[in-house]
C-alpha positions in Angstrom: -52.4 55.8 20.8 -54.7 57.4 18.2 -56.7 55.8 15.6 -54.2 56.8 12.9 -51.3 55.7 14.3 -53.0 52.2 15.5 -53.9 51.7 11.7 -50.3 52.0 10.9 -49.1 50.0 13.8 -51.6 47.4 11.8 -50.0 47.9 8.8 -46.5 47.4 9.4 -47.2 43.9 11.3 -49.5 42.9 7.8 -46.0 44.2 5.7 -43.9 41.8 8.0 -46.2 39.4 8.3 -46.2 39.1 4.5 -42.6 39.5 3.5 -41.9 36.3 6.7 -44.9 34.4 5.0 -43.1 34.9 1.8 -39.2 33.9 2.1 -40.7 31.0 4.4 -42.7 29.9 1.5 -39.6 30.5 -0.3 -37.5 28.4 2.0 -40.0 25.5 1.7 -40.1 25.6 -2.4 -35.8 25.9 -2.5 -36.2 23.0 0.2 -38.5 20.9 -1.8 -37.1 21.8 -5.1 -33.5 20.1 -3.8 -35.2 16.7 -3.1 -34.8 17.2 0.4 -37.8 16.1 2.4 -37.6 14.1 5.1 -38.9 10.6 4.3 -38.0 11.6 0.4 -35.4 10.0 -2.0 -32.3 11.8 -1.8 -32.3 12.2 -5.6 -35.8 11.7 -7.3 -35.7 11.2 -10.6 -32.2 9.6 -10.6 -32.1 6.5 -13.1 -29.1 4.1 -12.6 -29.4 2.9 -16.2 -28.8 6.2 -17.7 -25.3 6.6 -15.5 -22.2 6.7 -17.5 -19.3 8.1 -16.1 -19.3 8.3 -12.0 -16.3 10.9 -10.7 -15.4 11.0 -7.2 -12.9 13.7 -5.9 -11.5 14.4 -2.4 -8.6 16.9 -0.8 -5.5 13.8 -2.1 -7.6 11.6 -4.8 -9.5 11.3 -8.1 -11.6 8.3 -9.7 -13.1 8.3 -12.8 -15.4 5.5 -13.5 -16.2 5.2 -17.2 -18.9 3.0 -19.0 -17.3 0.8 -22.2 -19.0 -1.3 -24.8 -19.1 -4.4 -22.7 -17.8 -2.8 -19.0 -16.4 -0.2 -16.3 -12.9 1.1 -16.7 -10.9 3.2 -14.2 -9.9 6.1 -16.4 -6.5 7.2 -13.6 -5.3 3.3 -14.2 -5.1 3.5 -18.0 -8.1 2.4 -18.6 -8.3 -0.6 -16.0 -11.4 -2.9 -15.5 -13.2 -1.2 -12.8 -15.0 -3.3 -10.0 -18.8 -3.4 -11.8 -20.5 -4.9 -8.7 -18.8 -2.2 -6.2 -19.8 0.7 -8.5 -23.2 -1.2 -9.3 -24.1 -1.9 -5.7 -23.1 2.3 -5.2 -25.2 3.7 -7.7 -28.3 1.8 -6.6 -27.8 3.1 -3.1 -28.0 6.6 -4.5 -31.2 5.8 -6.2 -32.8 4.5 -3.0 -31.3 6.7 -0.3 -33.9 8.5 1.8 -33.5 11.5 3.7 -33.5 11.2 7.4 -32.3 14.7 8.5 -32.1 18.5 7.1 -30.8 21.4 8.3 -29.6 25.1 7.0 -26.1 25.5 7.5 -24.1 28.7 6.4 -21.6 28.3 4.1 -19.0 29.4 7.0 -19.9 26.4 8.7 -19.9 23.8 6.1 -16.2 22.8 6.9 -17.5 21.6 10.3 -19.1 19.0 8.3 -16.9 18.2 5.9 -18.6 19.5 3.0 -16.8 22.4 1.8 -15.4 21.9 -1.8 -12.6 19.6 -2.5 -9.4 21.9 -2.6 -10.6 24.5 -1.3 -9.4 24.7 1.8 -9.6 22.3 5.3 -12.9 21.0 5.9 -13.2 19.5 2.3 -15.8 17.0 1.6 -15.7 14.1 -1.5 -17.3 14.9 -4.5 -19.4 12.9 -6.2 -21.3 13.4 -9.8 -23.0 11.3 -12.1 -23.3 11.8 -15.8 -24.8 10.3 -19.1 -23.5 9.3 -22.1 -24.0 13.1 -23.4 -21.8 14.6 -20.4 -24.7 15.8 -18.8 -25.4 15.6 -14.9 -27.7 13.7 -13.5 -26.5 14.3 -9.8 -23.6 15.9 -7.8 -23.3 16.1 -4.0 -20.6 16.7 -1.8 -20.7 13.6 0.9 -19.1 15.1 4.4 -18.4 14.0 7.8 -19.7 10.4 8.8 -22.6 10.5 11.4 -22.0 8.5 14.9 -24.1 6.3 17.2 -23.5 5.0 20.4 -22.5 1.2 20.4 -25.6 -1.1 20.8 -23.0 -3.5 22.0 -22.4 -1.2 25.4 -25.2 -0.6 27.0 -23.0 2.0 29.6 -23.8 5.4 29.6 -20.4 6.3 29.3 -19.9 4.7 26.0 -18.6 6.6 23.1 -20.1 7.3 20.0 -18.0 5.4 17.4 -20.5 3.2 15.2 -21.0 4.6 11.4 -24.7 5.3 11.4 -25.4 8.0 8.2 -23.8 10.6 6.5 -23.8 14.4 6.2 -24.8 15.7 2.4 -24.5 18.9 0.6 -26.9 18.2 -3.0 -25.8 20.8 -5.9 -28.0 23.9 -6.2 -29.4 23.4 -2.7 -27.2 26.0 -1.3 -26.9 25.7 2.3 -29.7 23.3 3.1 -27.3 20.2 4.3 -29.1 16.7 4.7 -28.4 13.5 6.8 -29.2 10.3 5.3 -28.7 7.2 7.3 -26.1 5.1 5.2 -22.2 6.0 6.1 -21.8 5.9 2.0 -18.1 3.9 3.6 -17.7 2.7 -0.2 -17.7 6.2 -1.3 -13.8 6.7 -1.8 -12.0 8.5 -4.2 -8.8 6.6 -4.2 -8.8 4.6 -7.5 -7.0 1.6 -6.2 -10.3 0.8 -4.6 -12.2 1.1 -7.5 -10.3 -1.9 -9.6 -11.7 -5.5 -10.5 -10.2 -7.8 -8.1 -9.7 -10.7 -10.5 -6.4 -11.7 -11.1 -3.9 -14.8 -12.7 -4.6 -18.3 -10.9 -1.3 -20.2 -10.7 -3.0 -23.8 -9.9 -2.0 -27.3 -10.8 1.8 -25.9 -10.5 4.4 -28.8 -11.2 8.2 -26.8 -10.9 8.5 -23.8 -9.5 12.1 -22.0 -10.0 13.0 -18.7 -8.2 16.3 -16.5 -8.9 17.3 -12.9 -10.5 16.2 -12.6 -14.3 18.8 -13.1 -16.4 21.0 -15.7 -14.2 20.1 -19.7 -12.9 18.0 -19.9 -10.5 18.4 -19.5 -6.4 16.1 -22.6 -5.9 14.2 -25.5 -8.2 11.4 -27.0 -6.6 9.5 -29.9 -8.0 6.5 -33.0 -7.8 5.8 -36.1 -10.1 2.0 -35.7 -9.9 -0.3 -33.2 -8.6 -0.6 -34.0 -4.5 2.7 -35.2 -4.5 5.8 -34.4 -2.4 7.7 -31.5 -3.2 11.6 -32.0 -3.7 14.8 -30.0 -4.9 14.9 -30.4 -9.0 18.5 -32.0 -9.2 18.9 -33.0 -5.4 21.2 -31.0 -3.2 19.6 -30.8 -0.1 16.4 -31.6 1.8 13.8 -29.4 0.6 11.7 -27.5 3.6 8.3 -28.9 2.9 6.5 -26.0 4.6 8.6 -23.4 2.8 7.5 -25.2 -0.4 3.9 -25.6 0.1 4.3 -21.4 1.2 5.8 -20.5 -1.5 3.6 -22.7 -4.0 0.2 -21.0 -2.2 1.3 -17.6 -2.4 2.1 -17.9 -5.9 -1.9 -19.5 -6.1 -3.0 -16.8 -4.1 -1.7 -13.7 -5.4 -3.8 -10.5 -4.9 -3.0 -6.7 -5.7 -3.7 -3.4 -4.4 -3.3 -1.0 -7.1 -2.2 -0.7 -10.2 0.7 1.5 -11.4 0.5 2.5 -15.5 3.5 4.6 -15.3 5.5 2.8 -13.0 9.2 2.2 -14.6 10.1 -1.1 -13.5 13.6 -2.2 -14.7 14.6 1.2 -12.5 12.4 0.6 -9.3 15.4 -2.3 -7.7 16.8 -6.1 -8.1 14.4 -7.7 -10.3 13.4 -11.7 -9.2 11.9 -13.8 -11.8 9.6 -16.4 -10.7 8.8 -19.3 -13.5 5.7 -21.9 -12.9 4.9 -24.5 -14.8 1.4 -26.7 -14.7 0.5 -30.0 -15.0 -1.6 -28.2 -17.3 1.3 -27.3 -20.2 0.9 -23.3 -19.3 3.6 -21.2 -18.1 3.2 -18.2 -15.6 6.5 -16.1 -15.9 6.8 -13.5 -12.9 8.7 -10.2 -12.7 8.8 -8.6 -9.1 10.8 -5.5 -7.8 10.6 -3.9 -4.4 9.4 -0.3 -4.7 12.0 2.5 -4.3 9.5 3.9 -1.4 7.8 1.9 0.3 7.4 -1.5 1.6 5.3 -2.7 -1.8 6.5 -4.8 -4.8 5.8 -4.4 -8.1 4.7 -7.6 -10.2 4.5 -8.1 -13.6 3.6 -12.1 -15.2 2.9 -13.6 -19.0 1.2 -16.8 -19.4 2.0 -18.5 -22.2 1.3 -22.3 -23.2 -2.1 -24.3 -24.3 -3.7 -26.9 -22.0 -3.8 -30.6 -23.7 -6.7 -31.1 -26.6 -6.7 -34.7 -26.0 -7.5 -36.8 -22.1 -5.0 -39.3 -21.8 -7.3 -42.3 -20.7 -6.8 -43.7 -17.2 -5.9 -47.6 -16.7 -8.5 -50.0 -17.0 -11.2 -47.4 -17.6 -14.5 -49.3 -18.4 -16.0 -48.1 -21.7 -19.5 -46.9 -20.2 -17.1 -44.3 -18.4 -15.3 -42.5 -21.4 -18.0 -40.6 -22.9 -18.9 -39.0 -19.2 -15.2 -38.5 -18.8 -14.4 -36.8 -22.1 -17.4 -34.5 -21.9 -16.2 -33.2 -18.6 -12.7 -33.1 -19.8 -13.8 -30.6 -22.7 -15.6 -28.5 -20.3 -13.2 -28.4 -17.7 -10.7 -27.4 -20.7 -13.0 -25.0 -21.8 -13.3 -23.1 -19.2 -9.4 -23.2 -19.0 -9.3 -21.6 -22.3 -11.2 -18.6 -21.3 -9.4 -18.3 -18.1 -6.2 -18.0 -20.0 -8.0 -15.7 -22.2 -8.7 -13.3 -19.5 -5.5 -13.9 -17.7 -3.6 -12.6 -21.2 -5.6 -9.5 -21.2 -4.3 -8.9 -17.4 -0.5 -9.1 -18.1 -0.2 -5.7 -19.9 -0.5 -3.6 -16.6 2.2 -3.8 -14.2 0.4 -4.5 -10.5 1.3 -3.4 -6.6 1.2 -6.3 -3.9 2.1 -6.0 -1.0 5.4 -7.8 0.9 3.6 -10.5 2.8 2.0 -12.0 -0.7 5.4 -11.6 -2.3 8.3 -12.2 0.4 7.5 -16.5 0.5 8.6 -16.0 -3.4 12.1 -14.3 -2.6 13.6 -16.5 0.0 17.0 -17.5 -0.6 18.0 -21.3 -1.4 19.0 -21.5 2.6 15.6 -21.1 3.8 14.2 -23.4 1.7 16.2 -26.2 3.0 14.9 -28.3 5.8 17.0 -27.3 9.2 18.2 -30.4 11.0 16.5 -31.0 14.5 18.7 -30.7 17.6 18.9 -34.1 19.6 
């Protein structure tokens, strides 16, 4: 090799050199420029108080999340109160998330991990974005596969890798750098059913309860005197099934719901039962519930109407220096009744989904309400 062609040989490796020196530095400024660095927040710069609308979006589902005046609404439920400490707790977890992991992936891979684009073919991640009052976006990721660990619990090599441990993350922008952050995200679902407030009608203090189809005299009358005491037939005819009663009473107390169905038409969806409680309390909760067409769900709708008594009837032989305590806490207790009701009225516009087992110790038949004789 002569001088002049070792002097080009030098030449070429500087070129190379340079250009690799280059698109690494590259690399590293698209790298840092996505938030990813290991140890890093996720999204720096992300301010929950500036969040207001959340959408979430998977292969099947949709969920809007929209901040009100005075709360959260689920926009695919007609506007529906939305679970504030759910979407709360969420958010903050964005803002503190760290990066444990990141890798390039090709875009040919990304349905390996989930995080291909929601309806756009298998592999599909959910997507998730944040915005402000203005529409803009403060943050938009696609959130893939879940990342496994073995169990703790089984210390034998041959256990399986089956405990939620992080998540697999494609950040807007970043193009195919793909990060692992060690929360599973599990709450991160885009069905909206998951997304409503919880709270719900309270059917306490319940003095009769009568069960039939709307429109005709009830199957069954059930009935106390006072608050603990025994439940009994309403006009005799028969011994009443006390566990069947109490059943029946507590599922009515207990009622919880699943989802909520805006458009559902329910004087088509089957035989409609109408459920009537009244309280020792002067309200009245009035229940509506039809099996679904598909399906082993009901549909539930309820009213509550009535006011709860202004004035404590004083008990027998209660001593002077014990009214003014008692009356005090009679006002609050009523009080808080009030806005209870309150609350409960604003609920009984939506029509609700609960599943059979809350809703099947409502609909028995007069026969298994009565007590069965015991064989000698």
């Amino acid at each position: 090799m002569n001088r002049r062609q070792f002097l080009i040989l030098v030449i070429a490796l500087l070129v190379l050199g340079g250009a690799g020196l280059a698109v690494f530095w590259q690399d590293i400024a698209a790298y840092r420029a996505s938030g990813a660095k290991i140890g890093g927040q996720l999204l720096p710069g992300f301010k929950v108080a500036e969040v207001a609308l959340i959408r979430l979006k998977d292969a099947k589902n949709q969920t809007t999340l929209v901040k009100k005046e005075n709360h959260w609404a689920v926009e695919e439920r007609a506007g529906y109160p939305a679970d504030f400490q759910a979407l709360s707790d969420l958010t903050v977890k964005f803002a503190e998330l760290k990066v444990t992991q990141a890798e390039t992936v090709g875009a040919s891979l990304l349905p390996r991990l989930d995080l291909a684009e929601p309806g756009k073919g298998e592999g599909s991640g959910t997507l998730m974005e944040f915005k402000d009052s203005g529409s803009k976006t403060l943050a938009s990721l696609i959130l893939g596969k879940t990342v496994l660990k073995k169990d703790p619990v089984n210390p034998l090599p041959s256990a399986q890798n089956g405990v939620p441990a992080g998540r697999y993350l494609l950040l807007s922008g970043a193009k195919d750098r793909v990060v692992v952050v060690s929360d599973p995200l599990g709450a991160a679902e885009a069905a909206p059913g998951k997304w409503l407030s919880k709270d719900f009608f309270k059917a306490d203090r319940i003095k009769t309860l009568a069960v039939g189809p709307e429109g005709a005299a009830p199957r069954w009358k059930i009935t106390r005197d006072v608050e603990w005491g025994q439940w009994k037939f309403a006009g005799g005819g028969g011994e009443l099934d006390a566990s069947a009663a109490v059943g029946a009473v507590n599922a009515l107390g207990d009622l919880s719901f699943v989802d909520v169905a805006p458009d559902a038409k329910v004087e088509n969806a089957g035989p409609m039962t109408a459920a009537v409680a009244e309280t020792f309390d002067d309200l009245t909760y009035a229940l509506k519930i039809e099996k679904q067409k598909s399906g082993g769900d009901y549909y539930l709708r309820f009213t509550v109407s009535g006011e709860p008594p202004k004035v404590r009837v004083p008990e027998k032989g209660e001593k002077p220096e014990d009214r003014a305590k008692r009356d005090k806490e009679f006002a609050e207790t009523r009080k808080k009744l009030v806005d209870r009701i309150g609350r409960e009225q604003a609920l009984a516009k939506w029509t609700y989904v609960i599943p059979a087992k809350s809703a099947e110790p409502l609909l028995k038949e007069r026969a298994q309400m009565v007590a069965q004789k015991k064989k000698k």
